[in-house]
TORDREN-763158 format. One record per residue (C-alpha): residue in one letter; residue number from 1; x, y, z. Coordinates in steps of 0.001 Angstrom, whole numbers, always signed. Layout:
BEGIN
["a", NUM, [X, Y, Z]]
...
// end
This chain:
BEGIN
["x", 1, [-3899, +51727, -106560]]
["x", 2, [-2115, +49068, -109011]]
["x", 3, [+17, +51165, -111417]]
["x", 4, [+1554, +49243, -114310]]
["x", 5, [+5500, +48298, -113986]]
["x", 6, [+6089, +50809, -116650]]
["x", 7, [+4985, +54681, -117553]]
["x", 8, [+5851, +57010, -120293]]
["x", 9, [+6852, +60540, -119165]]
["x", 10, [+7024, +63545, -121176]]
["x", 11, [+7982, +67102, -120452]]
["x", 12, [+8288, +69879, -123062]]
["x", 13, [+11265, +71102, -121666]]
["x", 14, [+12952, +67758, -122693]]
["x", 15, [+11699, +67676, -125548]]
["x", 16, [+14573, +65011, -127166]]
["x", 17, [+14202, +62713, -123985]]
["x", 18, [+11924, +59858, -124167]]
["x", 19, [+11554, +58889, -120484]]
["x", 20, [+10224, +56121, -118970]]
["x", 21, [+9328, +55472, -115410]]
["x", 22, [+10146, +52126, -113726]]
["x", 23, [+7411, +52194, -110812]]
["x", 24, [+8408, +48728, -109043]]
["x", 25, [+11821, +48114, -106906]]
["x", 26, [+13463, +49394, -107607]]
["x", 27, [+11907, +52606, -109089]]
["x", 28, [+14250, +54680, -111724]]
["x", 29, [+13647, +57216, -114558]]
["x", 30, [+15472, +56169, -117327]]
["x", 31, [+15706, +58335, -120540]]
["x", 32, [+16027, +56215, -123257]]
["x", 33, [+17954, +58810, -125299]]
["x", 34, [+21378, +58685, -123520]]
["x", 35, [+20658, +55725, -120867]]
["x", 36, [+20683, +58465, -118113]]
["x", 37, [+19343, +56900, -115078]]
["x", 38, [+17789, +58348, -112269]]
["x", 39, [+17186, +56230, -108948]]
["x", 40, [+13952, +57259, -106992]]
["x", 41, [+15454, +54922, -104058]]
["x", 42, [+18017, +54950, -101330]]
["x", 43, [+20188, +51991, -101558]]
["x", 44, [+22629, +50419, -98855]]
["x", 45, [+25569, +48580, -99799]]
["x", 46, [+23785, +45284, -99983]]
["x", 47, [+21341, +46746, -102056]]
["x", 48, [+23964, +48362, -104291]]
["x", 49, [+25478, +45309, -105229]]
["x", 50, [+22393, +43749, -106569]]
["x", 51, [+21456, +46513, -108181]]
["x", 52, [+24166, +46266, -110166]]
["x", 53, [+23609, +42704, -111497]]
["x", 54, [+19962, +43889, -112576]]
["x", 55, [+20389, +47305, -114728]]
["x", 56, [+21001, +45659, -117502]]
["x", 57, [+18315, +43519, -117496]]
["x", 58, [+15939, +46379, -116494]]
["x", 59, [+17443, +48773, -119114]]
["x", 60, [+16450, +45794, -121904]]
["x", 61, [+13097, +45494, -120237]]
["x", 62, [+12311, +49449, -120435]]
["x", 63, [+13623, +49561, -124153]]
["x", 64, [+11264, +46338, -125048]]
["x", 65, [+8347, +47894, -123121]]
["x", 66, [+9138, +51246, -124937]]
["x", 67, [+9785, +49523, -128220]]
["x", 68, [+6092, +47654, -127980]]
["x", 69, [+4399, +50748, -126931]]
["x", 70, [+5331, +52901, -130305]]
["x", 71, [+4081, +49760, -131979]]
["x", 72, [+747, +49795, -130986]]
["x", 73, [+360, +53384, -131545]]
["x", 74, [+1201, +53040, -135425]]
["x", 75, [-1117, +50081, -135350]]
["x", 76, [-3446, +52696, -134675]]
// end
């Protein structure tokens, strides 16, 4: 199955979080709220490094994918 690079998730319990899931390496929920990240990987110290380069890249990334989404729902 090909998912997209990018998913909206929603939960009533959270109901002030906008999440969005990151589904490619290296997978994260990020709520766009607070820029609370949660890493659905386990990194080694090589990995950790690059990973650190990259957030803020991928945190721009989520917030323009985010930002484009509600965008074509009030074009609606």
């Amino acid at each position: 199955m090909n998912l997209p690079k990018f998913l909206i998730g929603d939960n009533t319990e959270y109901n002030s979080a906008i999440f969005v899931i990151h589904t490619e390496f290296p997978r994260f929920i990020i709520n766009l709220v607070d820029d609370e990240i949660e890493w659905l990987e386990d990194f080694d110290g090589a990995d950790q490094e690059e990973l650190e380069t990259q957030v803020a890249v991928l945190i721009e990334e989520t917030s323009a994918f985010y930002d484009s989404e509600m965008e074509s729902y009030k074009e609606d």
